[in-house]
C-alpha positions as CSV (number, residue, x, y, z in Angstrom):
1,X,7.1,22.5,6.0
2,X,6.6,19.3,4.2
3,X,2.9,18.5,2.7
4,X,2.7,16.1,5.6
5,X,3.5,18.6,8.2
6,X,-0.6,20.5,7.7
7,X,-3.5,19.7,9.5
8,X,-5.1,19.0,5.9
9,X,-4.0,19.3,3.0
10,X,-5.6,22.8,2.0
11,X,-3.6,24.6,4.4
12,X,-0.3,23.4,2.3
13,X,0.2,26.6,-0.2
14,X,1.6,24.8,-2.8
15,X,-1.8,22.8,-3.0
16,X,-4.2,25.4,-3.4
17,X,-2.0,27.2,-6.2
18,X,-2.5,23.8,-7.9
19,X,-5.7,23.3,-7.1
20,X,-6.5,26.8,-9.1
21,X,-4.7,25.9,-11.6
22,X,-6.3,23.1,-12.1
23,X,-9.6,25.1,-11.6
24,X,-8.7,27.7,-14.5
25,X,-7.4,25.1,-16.9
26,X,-11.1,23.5,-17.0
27,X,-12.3,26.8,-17.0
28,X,-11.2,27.9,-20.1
29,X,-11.4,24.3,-21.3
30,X,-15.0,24.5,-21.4
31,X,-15.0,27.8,-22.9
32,X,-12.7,26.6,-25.9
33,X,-15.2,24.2,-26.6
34,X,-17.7,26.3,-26.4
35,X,-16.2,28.6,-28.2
36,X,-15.1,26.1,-30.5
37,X,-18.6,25.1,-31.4
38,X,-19.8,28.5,-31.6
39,X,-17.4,29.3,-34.5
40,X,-17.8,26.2,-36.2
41,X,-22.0,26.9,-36.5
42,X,-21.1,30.2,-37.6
43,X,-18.5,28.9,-40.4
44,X,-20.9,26.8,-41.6
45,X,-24.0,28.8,-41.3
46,X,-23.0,32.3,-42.5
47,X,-20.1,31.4,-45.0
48,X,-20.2,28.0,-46.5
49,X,-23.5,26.2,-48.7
50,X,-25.1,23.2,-46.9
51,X,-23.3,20.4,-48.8
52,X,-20.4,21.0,-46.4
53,X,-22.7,20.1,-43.3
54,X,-21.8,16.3,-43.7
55,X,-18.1,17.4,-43.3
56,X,-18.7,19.8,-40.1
57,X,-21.2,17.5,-38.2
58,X,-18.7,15.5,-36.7
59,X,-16.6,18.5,-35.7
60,X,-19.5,20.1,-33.7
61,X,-20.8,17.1,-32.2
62,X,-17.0,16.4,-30.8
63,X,-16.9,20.2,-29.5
64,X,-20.3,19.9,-28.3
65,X,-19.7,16.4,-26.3
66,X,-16.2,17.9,-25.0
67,X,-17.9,20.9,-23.7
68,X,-20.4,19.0,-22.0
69,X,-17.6,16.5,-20.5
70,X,-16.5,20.0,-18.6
71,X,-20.0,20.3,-17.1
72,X,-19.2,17.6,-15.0
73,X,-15.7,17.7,-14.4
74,X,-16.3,22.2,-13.1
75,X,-18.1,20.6,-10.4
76,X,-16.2,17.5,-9.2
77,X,-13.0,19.9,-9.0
78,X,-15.3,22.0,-6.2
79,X,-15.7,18.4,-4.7
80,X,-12.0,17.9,-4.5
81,X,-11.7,20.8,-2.7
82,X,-14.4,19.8,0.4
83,X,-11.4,16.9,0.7
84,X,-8.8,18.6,0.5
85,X,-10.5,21.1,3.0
86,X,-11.0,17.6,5.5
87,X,-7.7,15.6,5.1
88,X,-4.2,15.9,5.4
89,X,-1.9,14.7,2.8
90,X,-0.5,11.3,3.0
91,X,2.2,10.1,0.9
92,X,2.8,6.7,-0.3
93,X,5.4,4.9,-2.6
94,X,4.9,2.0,-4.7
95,X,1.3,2.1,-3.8
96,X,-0.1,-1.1,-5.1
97,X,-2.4,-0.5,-8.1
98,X,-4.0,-1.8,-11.4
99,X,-6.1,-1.4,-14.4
100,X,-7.6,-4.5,-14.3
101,X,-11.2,-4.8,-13.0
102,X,-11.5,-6.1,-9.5
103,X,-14.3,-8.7,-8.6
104,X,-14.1,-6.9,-5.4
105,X,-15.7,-3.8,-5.9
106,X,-19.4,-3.0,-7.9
107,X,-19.9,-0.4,-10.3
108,X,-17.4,1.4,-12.9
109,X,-13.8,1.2,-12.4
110,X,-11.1,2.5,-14.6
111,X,-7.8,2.0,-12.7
112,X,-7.4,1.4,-8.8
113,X,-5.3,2.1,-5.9
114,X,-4.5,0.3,-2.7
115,X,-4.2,2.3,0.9
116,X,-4.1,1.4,4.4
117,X,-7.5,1.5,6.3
118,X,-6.7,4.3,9.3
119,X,-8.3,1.7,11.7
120,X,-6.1,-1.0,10.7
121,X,-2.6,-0.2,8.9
122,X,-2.2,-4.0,7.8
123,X,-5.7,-4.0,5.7
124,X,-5.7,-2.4,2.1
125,X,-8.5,-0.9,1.0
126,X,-9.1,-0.4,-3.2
127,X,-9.8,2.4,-4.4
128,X,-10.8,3.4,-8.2
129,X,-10.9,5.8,-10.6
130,X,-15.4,5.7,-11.1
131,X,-15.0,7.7,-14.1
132,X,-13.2,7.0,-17.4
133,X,-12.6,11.1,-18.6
134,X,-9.7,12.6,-17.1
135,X,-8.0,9.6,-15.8
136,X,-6.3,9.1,-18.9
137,X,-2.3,10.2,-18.1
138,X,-3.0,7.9,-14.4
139,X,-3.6,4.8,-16.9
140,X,-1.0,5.5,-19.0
141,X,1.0,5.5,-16.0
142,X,-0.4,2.4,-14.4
143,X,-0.1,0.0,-17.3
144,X,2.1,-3.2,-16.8
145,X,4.3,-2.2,-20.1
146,X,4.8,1.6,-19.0
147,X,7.9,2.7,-19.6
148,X,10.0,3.0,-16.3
149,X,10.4,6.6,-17.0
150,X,6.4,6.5,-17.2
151,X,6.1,4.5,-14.0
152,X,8.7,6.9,-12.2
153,X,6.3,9.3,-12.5
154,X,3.9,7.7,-9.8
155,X,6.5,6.1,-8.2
156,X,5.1,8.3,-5.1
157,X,1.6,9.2,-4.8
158,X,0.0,11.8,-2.6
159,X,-3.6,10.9,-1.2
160,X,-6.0,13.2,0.9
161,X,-8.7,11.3,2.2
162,X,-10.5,7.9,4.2
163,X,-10.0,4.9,1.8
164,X,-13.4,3.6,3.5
165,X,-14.9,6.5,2.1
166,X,-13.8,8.9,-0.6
167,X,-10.2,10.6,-1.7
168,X,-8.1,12.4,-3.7
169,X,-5.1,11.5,-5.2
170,X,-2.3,13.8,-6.8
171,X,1.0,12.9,-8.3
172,X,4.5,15.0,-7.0
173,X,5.7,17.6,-9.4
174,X,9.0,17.6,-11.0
175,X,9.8,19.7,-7.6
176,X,8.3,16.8,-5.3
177,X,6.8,19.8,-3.5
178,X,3.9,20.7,-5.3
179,X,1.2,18.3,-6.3
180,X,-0.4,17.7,-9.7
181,X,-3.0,15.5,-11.7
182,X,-5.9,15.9,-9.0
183,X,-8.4,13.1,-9.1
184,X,-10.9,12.0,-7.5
185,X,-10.6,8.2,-6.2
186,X,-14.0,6.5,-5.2
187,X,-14.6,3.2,-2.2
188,X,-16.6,1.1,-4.0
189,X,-16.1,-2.3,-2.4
190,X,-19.3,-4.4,-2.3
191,X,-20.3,-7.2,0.5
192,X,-18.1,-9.9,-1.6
193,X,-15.0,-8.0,-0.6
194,X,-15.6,-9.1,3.1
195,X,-17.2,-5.4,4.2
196,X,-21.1,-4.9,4.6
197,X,-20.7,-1.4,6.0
198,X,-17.9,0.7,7.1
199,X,-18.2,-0.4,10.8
200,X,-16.9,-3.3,9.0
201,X,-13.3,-0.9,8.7
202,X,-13.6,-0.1,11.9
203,X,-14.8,3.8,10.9
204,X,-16.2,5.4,14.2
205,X,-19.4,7.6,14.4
206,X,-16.4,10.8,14.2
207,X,-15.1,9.1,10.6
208,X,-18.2,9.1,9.2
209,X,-19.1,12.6,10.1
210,X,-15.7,13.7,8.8
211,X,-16.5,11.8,5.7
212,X,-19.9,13.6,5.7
213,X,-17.8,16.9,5.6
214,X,-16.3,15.7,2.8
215,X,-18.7,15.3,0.6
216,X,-19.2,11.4,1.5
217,X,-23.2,10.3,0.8
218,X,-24.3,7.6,2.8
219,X,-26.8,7.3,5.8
220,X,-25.6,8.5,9.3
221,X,-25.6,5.9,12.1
């Protein structure tokens, strides 16, 4: 069965193998840094004489802000999951997308995608990145001077989700049958991009309870 084939996307095995992966791989990030830290404190503590604290600060304050950064990713890869949990994959290629800042949407963007609204094919809806860590191989990807080898890469783009709302977006692995490079995309369209609530997209009372499911904050009708 193709990723396409599932109900949601969660019920695809290949997905949830990744999906741990991806898991265990911040995992032990956070404990490397940790870790990292730790043993660093300890060099400089129990075995070297304070003059070398000038030269060590900036290490432990780099393996201190790293582990830190994990604190927040942990919990948005449990996030991903209530999505992937909701949505069947969708799979797009040449997906329109950027790394310029749209006057469109409010808030922090740092890279954004275009996908059809469900109510209405013809209508793209932007999506961004709304955080700058992690995001870093998508915008290498996304720039206008990528290499086309680069640009290949998302060439096809797989995306669980409601682009009024909330999604996830994963690029093919060298297979094309196992995703990779979860992230989280956000809908952060304000009132000058034509919508002043997401009856506006034509989402139902059902669309936003599914959204609700998700992980989607916002006020039920």
């Amino acid at each position: 069965m193709t990723p396409t084939d599932h109900s949601v996307a969660w019920e695809h095995p290949p997905t949830r193998r990744a999906w741990s992966k991806q898991l265990a791989a911040n995992t032990l990030a956070l404990l490397g840094w940790i870790a990292l830290w730790a043993a660093l404190l300890v060099i400089l503590v129990v075995f070297l004489s304070p003059g070398y604290t000038i030269l060590f600060v900036p290490f432990l304050l780099y393996s201190f802000y790293r582990a830190f950064l994990q604190l927040f990713v942990l919990p948005a890869v449990f996030r991903m999951r209530r999505v992937l949990r909701e949505y069947p994959w969708r799979l797009y290629g040449d997906a329109p997308h950027g790394l310029a800042d749209r006057p469109d949407v409010v808030g922090r963007q740092n890279g954004w995608f275009e996908f059809p609204n469900p109510a209405r094919p013809e209508e793209l809806l932007p999506m961004v990145f709304p955080r700058h860590w992690g995001v870093g191989w998508w915008n290498r990807r996304m720039a206008p001077r990528a290499k086309p080898e680069l640009k290949a890469q998302i060439g096809m783009v797989w995306f669980a989700g409601d682009p009024r709302f909330i999604g996830v977006i994963a690029a093919p692995a060298s297979d094309e049958s196992t995703p990779r490079r979860f992230r989280f995309l956000s809908q952060q369209t304000g009132s000058g991009g034509g919508r002043h609530s997401v009856a506006d997209w034509g989402a139902t009372a059902e669309d936003i309870e599914r959204g609700h499911r998700a992980g989607v904050r916002m006020a039920r009708p």
